[in-house]
C-alpha positions as CSV (number, residue, x, y, z in Angstrom):
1,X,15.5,16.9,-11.4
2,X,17.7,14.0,-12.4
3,X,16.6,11.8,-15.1
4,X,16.7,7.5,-14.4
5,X,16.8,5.7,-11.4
6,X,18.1,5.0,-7.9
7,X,17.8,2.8,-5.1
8,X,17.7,2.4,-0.9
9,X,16.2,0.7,1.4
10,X,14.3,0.8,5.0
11,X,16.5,0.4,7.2
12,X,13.9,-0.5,10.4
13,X,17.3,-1.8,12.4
14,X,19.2,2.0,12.3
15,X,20.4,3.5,15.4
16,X,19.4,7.1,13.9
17,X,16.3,8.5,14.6
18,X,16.0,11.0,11.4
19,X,17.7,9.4,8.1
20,X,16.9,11.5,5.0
21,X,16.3,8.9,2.0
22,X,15.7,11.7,-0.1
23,X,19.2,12.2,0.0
24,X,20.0,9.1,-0.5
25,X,17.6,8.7,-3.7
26,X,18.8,12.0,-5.4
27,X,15.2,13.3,-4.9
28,X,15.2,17.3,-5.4
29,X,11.1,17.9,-5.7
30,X,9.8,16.3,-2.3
31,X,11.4,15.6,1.4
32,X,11.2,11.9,2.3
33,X,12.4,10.3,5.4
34,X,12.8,7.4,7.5
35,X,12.4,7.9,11.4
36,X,12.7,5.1,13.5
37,X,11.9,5.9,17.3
38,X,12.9,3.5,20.7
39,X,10.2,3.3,23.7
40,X,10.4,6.8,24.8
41,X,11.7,8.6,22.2
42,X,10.4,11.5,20.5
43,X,10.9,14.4,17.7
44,X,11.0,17.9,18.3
45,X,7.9,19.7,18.2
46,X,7.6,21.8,14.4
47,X,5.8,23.2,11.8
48,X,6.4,23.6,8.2
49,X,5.6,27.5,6.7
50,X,4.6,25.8,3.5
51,X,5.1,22.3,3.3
52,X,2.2,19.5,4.3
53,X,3.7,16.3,5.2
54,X,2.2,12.7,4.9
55,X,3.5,10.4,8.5
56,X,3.7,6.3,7.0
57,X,3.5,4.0,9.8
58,X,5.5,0.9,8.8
59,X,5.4,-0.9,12.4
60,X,4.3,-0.4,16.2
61,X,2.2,2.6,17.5
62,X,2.9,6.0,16.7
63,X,1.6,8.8,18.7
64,X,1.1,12.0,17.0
65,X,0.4,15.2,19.4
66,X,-1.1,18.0,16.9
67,X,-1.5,21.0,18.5
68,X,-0.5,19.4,21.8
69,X,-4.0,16.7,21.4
70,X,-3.0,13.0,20.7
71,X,-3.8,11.0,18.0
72,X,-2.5,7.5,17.6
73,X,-1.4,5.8,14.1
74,X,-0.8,2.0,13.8
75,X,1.1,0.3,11.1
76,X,-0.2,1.1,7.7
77,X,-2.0,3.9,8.5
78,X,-1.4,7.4,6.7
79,X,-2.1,10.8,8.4
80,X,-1.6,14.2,6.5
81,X,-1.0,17.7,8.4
82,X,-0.8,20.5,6.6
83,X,1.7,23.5,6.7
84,X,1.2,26.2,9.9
85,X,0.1,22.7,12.3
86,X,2.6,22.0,15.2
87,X,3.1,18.6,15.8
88,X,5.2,16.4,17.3
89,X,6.2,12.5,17.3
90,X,6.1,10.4,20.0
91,X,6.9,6.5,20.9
92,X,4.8,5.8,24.1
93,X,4.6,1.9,23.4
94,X,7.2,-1.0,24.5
95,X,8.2,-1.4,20.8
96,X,10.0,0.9,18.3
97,X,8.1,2.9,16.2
98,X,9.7,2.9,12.0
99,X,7.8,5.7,9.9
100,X,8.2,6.9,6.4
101,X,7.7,10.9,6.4
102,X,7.2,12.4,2.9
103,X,6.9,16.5,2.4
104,X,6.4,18.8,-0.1
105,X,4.9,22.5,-1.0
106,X,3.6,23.6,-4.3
107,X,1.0,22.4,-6.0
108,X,0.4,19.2,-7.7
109,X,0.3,19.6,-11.2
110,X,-2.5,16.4,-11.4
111,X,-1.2,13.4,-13.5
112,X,2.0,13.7,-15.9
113,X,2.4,9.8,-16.7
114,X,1.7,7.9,-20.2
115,X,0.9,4.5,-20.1
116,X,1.5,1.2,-22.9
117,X,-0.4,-1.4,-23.6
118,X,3.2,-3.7,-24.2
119,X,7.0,-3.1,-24.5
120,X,7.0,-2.7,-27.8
121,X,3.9,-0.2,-27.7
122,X,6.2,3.4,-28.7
123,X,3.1,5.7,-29.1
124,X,2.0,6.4,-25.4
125,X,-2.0,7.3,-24.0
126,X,-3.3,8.5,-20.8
127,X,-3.2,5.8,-17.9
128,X,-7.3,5.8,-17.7
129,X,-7.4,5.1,-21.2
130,X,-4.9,1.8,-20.8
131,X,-6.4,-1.5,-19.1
132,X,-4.6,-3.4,-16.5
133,X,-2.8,-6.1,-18.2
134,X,-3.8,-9.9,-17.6
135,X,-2.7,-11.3,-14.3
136,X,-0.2,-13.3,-14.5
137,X,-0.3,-17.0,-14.7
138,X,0.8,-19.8,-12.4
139,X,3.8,-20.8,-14.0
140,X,4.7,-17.0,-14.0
141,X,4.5,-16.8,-10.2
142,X,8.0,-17.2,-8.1
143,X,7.9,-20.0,-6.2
């Protein structure tokens, strides 16, 4: 795993269907990807041997055949499937369909992060045992 940051974007506007941001992050411990699908357009039908995956809907209608029965997903909505499940995604609507796909196998070790009260806080706690910080004020807010 590579230590600092990186940066990309959603690109709802790409001709690709399938566009691996996990690439483009530098992420090595989970899949993430951006699919973007026209009126009519679908994936190929798959499963994973290990791997559950989480399907984002970001905007229109996404249609989700597991196991060949339809489900339907609109924007915001999250669905999980779990490793050994066929499915397979499907834009039936007018609009295009833009989802974020994230993947991963293994078990999730449960909460790693350290929280601070302030910048200049060095000594780190457990998130739970840090309070939210004051909202911020009026003349804070952009404009």
């Amino acid at each position: 795993m590579e230590a600092g940051i990186s940066r990309t974007r959603i690109d709802a506007l790409s001709t690709e269907r399938f566009v691996s941001l996990r690439r483009a992050l530098g992420v090595t411990t989970f899949g993430i990807n951006q699919m973007v699908l026209g009126p009519g357009q679908r994936m190929r039908i798959h499963r994973h041997q290990r791997q559950e995956e989480v399907y984002l809907v970001l905007e229109g209608r996404l249609t989700i055949l597991i196991e060949a029965q339809e489900t339907d997903l609109e924007p915001g909505e999250l669905m999980r499937i779990g490793p050994d499940v066929r499915r397979q995604l499907v834009n039936r609507g007018p609009g295009r369909v833009v989802l974020v796909a994230l993947g991963a196998d293994g078990d999730h070790d449960g909460r790693d992060a350290e929280a601070f009260k302030s910048w200049e806080e060095q000594v780190a706690a457990p998130p739970q045992d840090v309070p939210f910080p004051d909202d911020l004020g009026p003349a804070e807010l952009r404009s």
